[in-house]
C-alpha positions in Angstrom: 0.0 0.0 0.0 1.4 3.8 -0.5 2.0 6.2 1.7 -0.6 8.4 2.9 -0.5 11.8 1.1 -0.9 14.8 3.0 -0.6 18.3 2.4 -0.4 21.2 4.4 0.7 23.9 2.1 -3.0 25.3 2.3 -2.9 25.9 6.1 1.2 26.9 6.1 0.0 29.6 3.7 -3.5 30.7 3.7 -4.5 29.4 7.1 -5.4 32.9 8.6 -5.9 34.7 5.0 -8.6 31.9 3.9 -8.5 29.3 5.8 -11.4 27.5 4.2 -9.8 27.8 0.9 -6.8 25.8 3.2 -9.4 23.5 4.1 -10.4 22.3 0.7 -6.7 22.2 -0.6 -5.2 20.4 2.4 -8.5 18.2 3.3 -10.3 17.6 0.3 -7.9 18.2 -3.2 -5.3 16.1 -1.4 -6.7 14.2 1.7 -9.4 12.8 0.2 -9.3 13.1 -3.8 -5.4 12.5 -4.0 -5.7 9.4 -1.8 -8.7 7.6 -3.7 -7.0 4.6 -5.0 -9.3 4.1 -7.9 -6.4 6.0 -9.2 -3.0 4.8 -8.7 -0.8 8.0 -7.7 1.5 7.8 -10.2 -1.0 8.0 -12.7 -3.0 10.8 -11.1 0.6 12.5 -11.2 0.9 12.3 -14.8 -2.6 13.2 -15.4 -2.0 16.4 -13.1 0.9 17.1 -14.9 -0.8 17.2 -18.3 -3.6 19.4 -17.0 -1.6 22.2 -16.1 0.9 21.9 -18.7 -2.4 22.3 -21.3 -3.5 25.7 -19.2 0.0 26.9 -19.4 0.4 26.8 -16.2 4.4 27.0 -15.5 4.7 28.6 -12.1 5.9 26.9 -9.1 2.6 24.6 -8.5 3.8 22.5 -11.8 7.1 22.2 -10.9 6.2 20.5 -7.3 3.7 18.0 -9.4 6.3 17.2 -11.6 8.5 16.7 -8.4 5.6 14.8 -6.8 5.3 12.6 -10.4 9.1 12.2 -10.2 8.8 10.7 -6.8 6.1 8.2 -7.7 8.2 6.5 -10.3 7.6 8.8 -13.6 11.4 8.4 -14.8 12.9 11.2 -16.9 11.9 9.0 -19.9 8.5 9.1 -19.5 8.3 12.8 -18.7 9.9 13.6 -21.9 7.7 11.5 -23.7 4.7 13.2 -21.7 5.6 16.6 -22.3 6.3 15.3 -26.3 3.0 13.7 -26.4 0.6 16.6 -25.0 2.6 19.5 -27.4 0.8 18.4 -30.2 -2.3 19.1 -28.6 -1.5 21.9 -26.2 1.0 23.8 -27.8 4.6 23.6 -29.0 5.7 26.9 -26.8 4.2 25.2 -23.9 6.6 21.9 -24.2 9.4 24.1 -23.9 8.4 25.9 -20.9 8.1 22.8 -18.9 11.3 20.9 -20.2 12.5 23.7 -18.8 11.3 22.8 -15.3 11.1 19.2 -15.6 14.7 19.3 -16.8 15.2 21.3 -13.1 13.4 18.7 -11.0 15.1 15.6 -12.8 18.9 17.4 -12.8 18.5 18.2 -8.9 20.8 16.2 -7.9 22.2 16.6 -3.9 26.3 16.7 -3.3 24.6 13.6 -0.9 22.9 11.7 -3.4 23.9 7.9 -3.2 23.7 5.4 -6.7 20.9 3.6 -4.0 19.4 6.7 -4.4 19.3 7.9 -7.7 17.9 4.2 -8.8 15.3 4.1 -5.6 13.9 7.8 -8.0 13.5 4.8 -11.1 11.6 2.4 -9.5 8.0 2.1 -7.6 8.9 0.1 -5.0 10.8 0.7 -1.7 14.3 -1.0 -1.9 13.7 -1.6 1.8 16.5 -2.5 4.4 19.7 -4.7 4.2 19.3 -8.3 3.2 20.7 -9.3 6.6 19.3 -12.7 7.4 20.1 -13.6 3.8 23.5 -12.4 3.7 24.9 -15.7 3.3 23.1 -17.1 0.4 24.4 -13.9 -1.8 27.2 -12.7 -3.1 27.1 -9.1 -2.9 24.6 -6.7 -1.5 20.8 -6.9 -1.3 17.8 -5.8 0.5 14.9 -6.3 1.1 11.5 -4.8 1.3 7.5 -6.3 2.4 5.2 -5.4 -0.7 2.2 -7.7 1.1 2.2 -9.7 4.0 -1.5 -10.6 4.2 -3.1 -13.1 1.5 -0.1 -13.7 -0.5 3.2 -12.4 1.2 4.9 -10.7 -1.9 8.6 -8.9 -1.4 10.5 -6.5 -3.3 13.9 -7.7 -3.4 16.5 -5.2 -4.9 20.4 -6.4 -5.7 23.4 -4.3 -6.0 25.3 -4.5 -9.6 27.0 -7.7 -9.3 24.9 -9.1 -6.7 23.3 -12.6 -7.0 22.2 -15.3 -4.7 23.1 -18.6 -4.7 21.8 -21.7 -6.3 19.3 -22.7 -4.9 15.6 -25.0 -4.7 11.8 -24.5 -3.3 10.9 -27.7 -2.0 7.3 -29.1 -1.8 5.5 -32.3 -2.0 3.0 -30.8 -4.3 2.2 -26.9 -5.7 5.0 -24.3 -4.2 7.7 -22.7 -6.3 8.1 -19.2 -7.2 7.2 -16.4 -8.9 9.6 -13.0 -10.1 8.3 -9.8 -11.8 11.3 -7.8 -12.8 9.9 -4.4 -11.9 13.3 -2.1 -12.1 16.9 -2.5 -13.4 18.6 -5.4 -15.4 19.6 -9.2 -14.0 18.9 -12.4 -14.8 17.9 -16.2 -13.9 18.8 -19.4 -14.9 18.1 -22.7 -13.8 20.3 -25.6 -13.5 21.3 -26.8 -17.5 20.1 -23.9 -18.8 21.0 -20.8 -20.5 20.6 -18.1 -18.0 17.8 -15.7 -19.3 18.1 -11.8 -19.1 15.4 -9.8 -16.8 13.9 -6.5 -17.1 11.1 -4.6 -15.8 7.9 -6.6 -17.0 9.6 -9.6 -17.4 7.9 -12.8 -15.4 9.1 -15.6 -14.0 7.9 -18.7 -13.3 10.1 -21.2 -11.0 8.7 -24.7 -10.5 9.2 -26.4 -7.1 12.4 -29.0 -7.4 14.1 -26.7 -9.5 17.4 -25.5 -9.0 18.2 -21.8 -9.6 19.4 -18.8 -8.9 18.8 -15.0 -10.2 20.3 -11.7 -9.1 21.2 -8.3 -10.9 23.9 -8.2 -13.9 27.4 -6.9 -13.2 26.8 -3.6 -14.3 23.3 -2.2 -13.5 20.8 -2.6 -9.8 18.1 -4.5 -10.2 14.9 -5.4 -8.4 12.4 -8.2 -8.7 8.9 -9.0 -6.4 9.0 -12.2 -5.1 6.2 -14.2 -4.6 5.7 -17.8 -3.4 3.6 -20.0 -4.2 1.6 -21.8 -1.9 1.9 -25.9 -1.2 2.6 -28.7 0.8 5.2 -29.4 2.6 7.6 -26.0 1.4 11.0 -25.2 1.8 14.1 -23.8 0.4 17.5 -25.5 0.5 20.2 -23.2 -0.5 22.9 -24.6 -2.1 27.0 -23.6 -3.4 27.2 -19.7 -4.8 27.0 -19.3 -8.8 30.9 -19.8 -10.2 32.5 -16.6 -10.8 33.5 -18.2 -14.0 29.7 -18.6 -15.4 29.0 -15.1 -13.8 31.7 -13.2 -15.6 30.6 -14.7 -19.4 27.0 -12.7 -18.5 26.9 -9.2 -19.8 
């Protein structure tokens, strides 16, 4: 689930001036409207985004929704191709004001700012907390982060370039396995035999139990994958010997 958005920019500002003009922005435009989840944010982002840009609006307000559309996983890409797409109906001049911001919020880039960082601003999903009780089953470092832990527990599971875990097998009498959705970077997974098969965001996996595996980011880009299991009898995992560094290296 996303964080709750709330706003106070209403109240900070206009509280004493009009503070039921505050009321509507803080309470209602954002607490209530901006948190229906009919709409998934990042989508409500974008459609803010193209609203204001076709009332050639280029102040300050758009420059905090591009901000806000940045932070709910609209990379620079798909700005650019926003902006493209609505300046054939709203206006060539129009485009070029707000590159001119959206090139602003998307070059902001802190003295502070980590490579964790800058690919946590490309993906949806928290990259979540060190990998620690799983340490020793990678090579390299990865984290970990609960998507859902009701119904079907589903984890977001982010590797550092180069990281991978080891081989490795679900167990169960019948049903179990696993399930990865390649939701940010590049990587890859291969099972026992087999050519190892590349990974990026969209790309599903489906693991049958008994089947030895492993999967984990290529050597040169993060990556991050859900993982889901898959219900059955009589689960487990056995994790075997780490991948060689030998079949590792000949992946690009």
């Amino acid at each position: 689930m996303s964080k709750k958005i709330i706003q106070t920019a209403g109240r900070d500002q206009l509280g004493e001036f009009a503070p039921e003009f505050a009321h509507f922005n803080d309470d209602i435009l954002f607490g209530e409207n901006w948190n229906n989840s009919d709409i998934d944010v990042k989508t409500r982002s974008i459609i803010t985004v193209v609203a204001l840009m076709s009332q050639g609006i280029t102040d300050s307000s758009l420059k905090y929704h591009i901000m806000n559309a940045k932070n709910h996983g609209v990379s620079q890409k798909e700005m650019a191709a926003i902006i493209t797409h609505v300046a054939f109906y709203a206006g060539w001049p129009k485009a070029w004001a707000v590159f001119n911001l959206a090139k602003e919020v998307y070059g902001e880039e802190s003295e502070g700012l980590t490579e964790k960082d800058r690919y946590q601003n490309t993906i949806f999903f928290p990259i979540g907390a060190p990998n620690d009780a799983y340490a020793k089953y990678f090579v390299g470092q990865s984290y970990l982060s609960p998507v859902s832990t009701e119904q079907v527990p589903v984890f977001n599971v982010t590797f550092e370039p180069g990281c991978r875990n080891n081989w490795h097998i679900h167990h169960a009498k019948s049903g179990g396995g696993q399930m990865l959705i390649c939701v940010g970077g590049r990587g890859y997974y291969q099972e026992w035999g087999k050519d190892a098969v590349e990974l990026t965001p969209g790309t599903v996996i489906n693991i049958p139990a008994n089947t030895k595996h492993w999967h984990g980011a290529a050597p040169d880009s993060w990556f991050s994958h859900l993982a889901i299991e898959v219900s059955g009898e009589d689960t487990s995992a056995e994790w075997l010997e780490a991948v060689s560094e030998d079949d590792y290296g000949k992946l690009g």
